[in-house]
N, C-alpha and C positions, 0 to 999 in steps of 0.2 A: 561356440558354447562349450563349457566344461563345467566339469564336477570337482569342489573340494573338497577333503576331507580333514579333520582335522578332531583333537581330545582337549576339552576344558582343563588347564591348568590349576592346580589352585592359585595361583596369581587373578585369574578370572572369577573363579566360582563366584554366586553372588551377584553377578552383575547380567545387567540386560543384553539378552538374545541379543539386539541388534549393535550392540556396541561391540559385544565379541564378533559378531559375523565382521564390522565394519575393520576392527581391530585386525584379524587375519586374512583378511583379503584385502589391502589397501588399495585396489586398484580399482574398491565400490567406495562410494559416497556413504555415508549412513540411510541417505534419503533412499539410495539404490538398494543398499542392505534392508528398509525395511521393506520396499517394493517386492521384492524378492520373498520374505519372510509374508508378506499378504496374500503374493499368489501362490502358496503353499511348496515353494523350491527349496525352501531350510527345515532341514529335518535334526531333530532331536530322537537318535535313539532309531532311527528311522519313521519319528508320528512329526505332521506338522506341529507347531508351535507360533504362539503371538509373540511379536518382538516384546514385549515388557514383560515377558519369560523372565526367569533366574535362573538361570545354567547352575548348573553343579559338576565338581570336580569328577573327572573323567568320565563325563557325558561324550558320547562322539556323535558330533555333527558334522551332517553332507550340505553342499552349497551348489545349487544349477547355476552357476554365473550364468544366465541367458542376457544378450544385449538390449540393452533399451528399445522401445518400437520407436522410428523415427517422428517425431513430432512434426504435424503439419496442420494448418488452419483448414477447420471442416466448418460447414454450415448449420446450422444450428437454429430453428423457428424460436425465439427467445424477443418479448415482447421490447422496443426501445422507447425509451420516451425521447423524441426529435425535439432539438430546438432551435434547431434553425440548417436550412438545408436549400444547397441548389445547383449548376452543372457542375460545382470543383471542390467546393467542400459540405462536410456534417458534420453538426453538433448536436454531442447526445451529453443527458442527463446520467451521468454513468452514476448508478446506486451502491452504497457500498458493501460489499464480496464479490462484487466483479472483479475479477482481473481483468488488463485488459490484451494480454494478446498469452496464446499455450505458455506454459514454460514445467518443469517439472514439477509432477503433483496437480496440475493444473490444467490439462489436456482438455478441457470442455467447458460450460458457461460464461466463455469470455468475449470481452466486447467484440472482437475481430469476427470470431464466428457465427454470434447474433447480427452484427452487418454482414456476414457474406448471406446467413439464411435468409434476409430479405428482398437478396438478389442483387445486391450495392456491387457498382462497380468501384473499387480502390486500386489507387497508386501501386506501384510496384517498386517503386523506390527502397524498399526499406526489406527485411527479408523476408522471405517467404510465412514464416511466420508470424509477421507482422505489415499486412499490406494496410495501406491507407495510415500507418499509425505516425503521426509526426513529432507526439510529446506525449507521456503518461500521467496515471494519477493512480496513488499508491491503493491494493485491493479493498481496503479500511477507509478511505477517503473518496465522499460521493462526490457529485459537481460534473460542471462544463467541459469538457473534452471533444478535438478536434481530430478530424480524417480526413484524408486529402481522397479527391474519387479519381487522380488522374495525376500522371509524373508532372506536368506542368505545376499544377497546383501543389505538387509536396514540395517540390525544390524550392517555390516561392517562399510560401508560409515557413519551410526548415530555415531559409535563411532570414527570417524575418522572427523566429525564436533567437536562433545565433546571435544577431544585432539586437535582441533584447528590446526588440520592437512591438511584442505582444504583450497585452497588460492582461496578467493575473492577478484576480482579486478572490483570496477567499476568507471564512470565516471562520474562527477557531474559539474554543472556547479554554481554556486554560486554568490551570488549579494555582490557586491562590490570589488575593490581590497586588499586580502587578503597582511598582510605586512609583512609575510614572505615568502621563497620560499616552505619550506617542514613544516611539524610539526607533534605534536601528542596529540591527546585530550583522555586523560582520566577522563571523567565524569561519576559517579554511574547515571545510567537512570532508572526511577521509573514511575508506572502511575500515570498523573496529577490529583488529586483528584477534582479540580474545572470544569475538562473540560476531562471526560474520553476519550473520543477519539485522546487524545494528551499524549505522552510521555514529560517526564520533567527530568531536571538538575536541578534542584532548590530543595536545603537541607531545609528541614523544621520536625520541630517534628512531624508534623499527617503523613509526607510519610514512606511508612511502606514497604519492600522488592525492597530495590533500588539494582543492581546488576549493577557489575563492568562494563564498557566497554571501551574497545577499538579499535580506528580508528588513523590509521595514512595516511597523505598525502603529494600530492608534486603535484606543480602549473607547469599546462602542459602549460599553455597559456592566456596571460592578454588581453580581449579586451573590450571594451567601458563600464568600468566601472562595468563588472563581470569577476571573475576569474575560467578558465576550470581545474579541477583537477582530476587527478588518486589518488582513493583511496581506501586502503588495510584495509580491516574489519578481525580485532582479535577477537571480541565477534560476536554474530550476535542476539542483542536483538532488540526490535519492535524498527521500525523509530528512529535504531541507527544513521544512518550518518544525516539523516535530523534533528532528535534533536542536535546532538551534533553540525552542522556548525549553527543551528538556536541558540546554547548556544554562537557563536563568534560573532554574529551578523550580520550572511551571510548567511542566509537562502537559501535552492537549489529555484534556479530558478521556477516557477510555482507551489510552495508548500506553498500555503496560509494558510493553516493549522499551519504555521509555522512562519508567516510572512512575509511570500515576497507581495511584489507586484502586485496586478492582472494583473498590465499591468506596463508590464517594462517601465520608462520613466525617462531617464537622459537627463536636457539641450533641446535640441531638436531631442534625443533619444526617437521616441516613437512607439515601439512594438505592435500588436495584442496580446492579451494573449496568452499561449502554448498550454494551455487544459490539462496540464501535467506537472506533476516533470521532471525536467530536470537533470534525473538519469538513468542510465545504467549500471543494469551487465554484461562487455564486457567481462569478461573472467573469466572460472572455472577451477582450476586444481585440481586435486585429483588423489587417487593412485586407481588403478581397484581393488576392491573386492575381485575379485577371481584369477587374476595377479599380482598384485603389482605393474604392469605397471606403472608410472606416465604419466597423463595425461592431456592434457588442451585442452580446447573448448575456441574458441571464437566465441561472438555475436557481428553481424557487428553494428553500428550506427544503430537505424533507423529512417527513410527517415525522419521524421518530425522534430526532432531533428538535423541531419544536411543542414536542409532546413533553420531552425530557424538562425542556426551557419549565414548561407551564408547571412538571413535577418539582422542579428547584426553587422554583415564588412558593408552590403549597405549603412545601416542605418547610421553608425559612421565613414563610411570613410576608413574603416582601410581596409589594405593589408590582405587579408582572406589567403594567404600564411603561417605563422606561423600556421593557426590553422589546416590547411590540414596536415603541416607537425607533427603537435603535436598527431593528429589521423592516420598519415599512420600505427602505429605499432600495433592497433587493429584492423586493416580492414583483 
């Protein structure tokens, strides 16, 4: 633990607490820098301060560099919806703002430590952070999601991901009308160098370990102006399906990260936001571990998302028939 000290430039002035802390101490993270500035260790002038501060020239600020508390999975009483469960694997309805295992900013409500509070025993295969967890699904995206309760059962099912032997099927809802019926996008997806938090399709000499993927689809149902589709993930790399319909120019619904629109609005189309990707993993099939069984789980809708569905027929008129019939065969 150490203390900085340092005097606001005018090169700085102007700009947010946390960028300057992050800016002078390069060996914190910004996410670190505002952690720091929350538990009151950045001082302006000697008074705490909120990072979306504006510094001013020859303010002098102190910095406690205190180290991260080590992250590890605690247990947590957090209610699951089970769907299906037995001596080697669980399948939960993961809802979406779960995360699903700690990671920065993120230290509690996540699936790992709602399975440890209700006493589940999980794999250790994977790190300490992440017991039981064989494959994810992004904080924003609800659906079927798989744990392994024992190292037998994680090596099986990991490698039965790896051979692309598990069928993901989810549901997406997508802005605008897509102009074909089916298709299939194969784009190499790399991380965005300009904006880390974003995956990219876009070829350039500085991207560096772009990795194959594939998504293929077929259009369950056209209404007002976005199109409902089932789609089957062959790869399964970070914000595959959400980059790749943002690479056609139909970003999933409620994924601003992506482009869509905060608030849907066609014509005299105009929606509340969702609060949410309008993504579902409605179905996981996979072969049992230690049966060979084949098997498939489905996750119904949820509620907010076929609420939405019913508000987009109000809204534009249309017959909300097609799209009941379009979801009877995941319910």
């Amino acid at each position: 633990m150490r203390t900085t000290f340092f005097t606001v430039g005018p090169e700085d002035a102007g700009e947010r607490l946390d960028r300057v802390v992050a800016a002078h101490c390069p060996e914190l993270s910004r996410t670190r820098a505002q952690e720091l500035i929350e538990g009151g260790l950045v001082l302006i002038e000697g008074r705490a301060a909120k990072g979306a501060s504006r510094v001013r020239d020859g303010q002098r600020i102190s910095v406690e560099e205190q180290p991260r508390p080590p992250l590890t999975a605690q247990a947590e009483q957090i209610p699951l919806d089970v769907l299906y469960e037995d001596d080697d694997v669980i399948v939960i309805n993961k809802p979406a703002g779960m995360t699903v295992h700690a990671g920065a900013g993120n230290p509690t409500g996540t699936l790992v430590n709602a399975l440890l509070g209700r006493g589940q025993a999980l794999s250790q295969s994977a790190d300490l952070l992440r017991p039981g967890i064989v494959h994810r699904l992004d904080k924003d995206t609800s659906g079927a999601i798989l744990a392994a309760k024992n190292d037998f059962a994680h090596a099986k099912v990991a490698e039965d991901f790896r051979r692309r032997a598990v069928r993901k099927t989810y549901l997406a809802l997508v802005q605008g009308s897509l102009a074909e019926e089916k298709g299939r996008i194969e784009l190499a997806i790399s991380r965005d160098p300009l904006r880390r938090t974003r995956m990219t399709t876009k070829r350039s000499a500085i991207l560096q370990n772009a990795r194959a993927a594939r998504t293929d689809w077929r259009v369950l149902a056209r209404l007002a102006e976005t199109t409902l589709v089932e789609v089957q993930l062959h790869t399964g790399r970070t914000h595959q399906i959400r980059v790749h319909f943002a690479a056609l120019k139909h970003p999933v619904v409620g994924d601003t990260l992506y482009g869509a629109d905060a608030r849907l609005q066609r014509g005299k189309l105009a929606l509340d936001p969702l609060g949410r990707n309008f993504l579902h993993a409605a179905r996981l099939a996979f072969s049992h571990p230690r049966t060979g069984v084949w098997i498939e789980v489905r996750a119904p809708l949820p509620q907010e998302l076929g609420k939405f569905l019913q508000q987009l027929c109000a809204a534009s008129g249309e017959d909300p028939a097609p799209i009941d019939a379009a979801l009877a065969p995941y319910l």
